[in-house]
N, C-alpha and C positions, 0 to 999 in steps of 0.2 A: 453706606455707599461710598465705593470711592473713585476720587477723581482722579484719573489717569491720563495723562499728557504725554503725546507723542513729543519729544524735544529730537531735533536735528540741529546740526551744530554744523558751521561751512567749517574749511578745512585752515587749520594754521597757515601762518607766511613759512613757516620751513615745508611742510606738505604740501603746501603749492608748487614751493620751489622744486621737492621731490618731484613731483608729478609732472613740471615742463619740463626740469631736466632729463628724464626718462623716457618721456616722450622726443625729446631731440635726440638723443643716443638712438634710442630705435628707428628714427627716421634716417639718420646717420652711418647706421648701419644698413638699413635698404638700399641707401644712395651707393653705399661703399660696392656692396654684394652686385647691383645691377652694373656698374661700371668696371668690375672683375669678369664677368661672366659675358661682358660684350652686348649686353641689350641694348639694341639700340631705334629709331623711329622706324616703321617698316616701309616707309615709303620714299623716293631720291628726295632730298632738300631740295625746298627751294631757298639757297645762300647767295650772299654776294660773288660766291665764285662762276655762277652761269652767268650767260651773257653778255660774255666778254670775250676777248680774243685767248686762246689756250697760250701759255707760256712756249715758244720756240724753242727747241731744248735739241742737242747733238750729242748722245753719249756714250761710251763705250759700249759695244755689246758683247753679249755673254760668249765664250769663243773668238771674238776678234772681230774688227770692224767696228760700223757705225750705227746707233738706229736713231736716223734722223725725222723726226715726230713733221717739217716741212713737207719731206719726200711723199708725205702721204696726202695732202693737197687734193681732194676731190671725192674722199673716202668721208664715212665714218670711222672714225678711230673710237676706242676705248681705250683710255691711258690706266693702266691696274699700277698703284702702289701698295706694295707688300713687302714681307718679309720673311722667311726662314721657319721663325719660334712663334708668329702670329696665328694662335689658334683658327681664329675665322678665314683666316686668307689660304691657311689650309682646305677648310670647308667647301670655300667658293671654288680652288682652283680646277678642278674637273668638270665645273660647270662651264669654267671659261673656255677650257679646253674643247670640250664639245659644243660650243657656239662658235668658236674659233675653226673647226672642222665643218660645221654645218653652213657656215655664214659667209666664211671668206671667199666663197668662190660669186658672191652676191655683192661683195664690197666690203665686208668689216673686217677691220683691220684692229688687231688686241696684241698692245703692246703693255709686257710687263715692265715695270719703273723698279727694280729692286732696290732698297734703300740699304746700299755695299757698305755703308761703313757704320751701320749696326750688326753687324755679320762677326760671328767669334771668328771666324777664317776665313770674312770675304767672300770672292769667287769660289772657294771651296767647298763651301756651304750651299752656294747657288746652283752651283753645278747640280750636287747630288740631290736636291731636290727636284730640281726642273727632269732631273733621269728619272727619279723616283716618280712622277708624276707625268711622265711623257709628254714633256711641252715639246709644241711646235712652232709657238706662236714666238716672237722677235723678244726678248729678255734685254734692257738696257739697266744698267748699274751707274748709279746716284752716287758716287762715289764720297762726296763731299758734302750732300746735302743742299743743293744749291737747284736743283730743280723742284724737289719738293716743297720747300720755302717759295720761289716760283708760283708755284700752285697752290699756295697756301696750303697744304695739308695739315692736317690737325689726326683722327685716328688710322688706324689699319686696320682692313682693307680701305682703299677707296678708289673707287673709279669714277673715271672724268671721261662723259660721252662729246665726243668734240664732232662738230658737223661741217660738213663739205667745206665750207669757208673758213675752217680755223677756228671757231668760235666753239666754247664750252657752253655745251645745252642742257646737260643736267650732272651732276653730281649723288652718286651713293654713299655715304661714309658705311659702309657696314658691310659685309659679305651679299654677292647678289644670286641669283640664280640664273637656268641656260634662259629659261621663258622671260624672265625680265631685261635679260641680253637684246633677247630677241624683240621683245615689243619694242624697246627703247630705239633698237637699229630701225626697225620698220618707220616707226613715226618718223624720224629723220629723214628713210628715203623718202616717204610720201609727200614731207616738206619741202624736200628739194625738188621730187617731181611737179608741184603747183605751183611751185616759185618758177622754174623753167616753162611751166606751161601758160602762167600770169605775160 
């Protein structure tokens, strides 16, 4: 009769080594792949950027003149940072556009923030998108980067819902949609209506 012994043997210090380092390569590459492809949380942050007063900002706007972010004083505003080659801000822009047609005659007010000097050609660049994409909504250009710093911005897209008072109420860093436009605006005027009616 013979005796037979299952033996299992734990794994050398080099095949351990193997096994964490390839596990952090493959996690390392998910991390890579989801921050390529723009995933990002699906819901506005809640960041240190709400609840504060919105940065006052005067800046060129696309075609000539001013878009001054004060002048809007009693509005909902949505401040959109984007740009040109930003896949996602691509995405969202037709949604802005049709919250921007559907909303503004309600109070909201969607200003783009273009950030002009990541632009190969500038205003050049801007132009032909905002034509390609039939904006209507006010386009101001960042020329220097000194409003976005302002806002701390960090990705693209991002919009900054700023309410009656001036103050930043939420933030999305990601592409949004016309329905999340839309609730975000509502919540705001209903806040402003019980604040007026308190």
């Amino acid at each position: 009769m013979t005796n037979s012994t299952n033996v299992r043997r734990g794994l050398t210090a080099r095949e351990r080594s193997y096994a964490i380092g390839g596990a952090v390569a493959a996690l390392l590459a998910i991390a890579l792949i989801w921050v390529l492809t723009g995933r990002q949380a699906a819901a506005p942050l809640a960041v240190p950027e709400v609840n504060r007063p919105a940065p006052d900002f005067a800046l060129p706007a696309l075609g000539g003149g001013t878009v001054d972010l004060a002048s809007y004083r009693g509005k909902v505003v949505l401040v959109n940072f984007w740009n040109t080659w930003c896949e996602p801000c691509k995405e969202e822009t037709p949604a802005l556009q049709t919250a921007y047609n559907d909303l503004s005659a309600q109070g909201l007010v969607v200003i783009g923030v273009n950030l002009a000097n990541q632009e190969q050609k500038g205003a050049e660049d801007v132009q032909a998108f905002v034509d390609q994409y039939g904006l209507s909504y006010p386009i101001a250009l960042d020329t220097d980067g000194a409003v976005s710093r302002a806002f701390r911005l960090y990705p693209l897209p991002t919009s900054y819902f700023v309410d009656q008072q001036g103050n930043i109420r939420y933030v999305i860093t990601r592409s949004t949609t016309r329905a999340e436009v839309e609730a975000l605006f509502n919540q705001l005027r209903q806040e402003a209506t019980a604040l007026r009616a308190w």
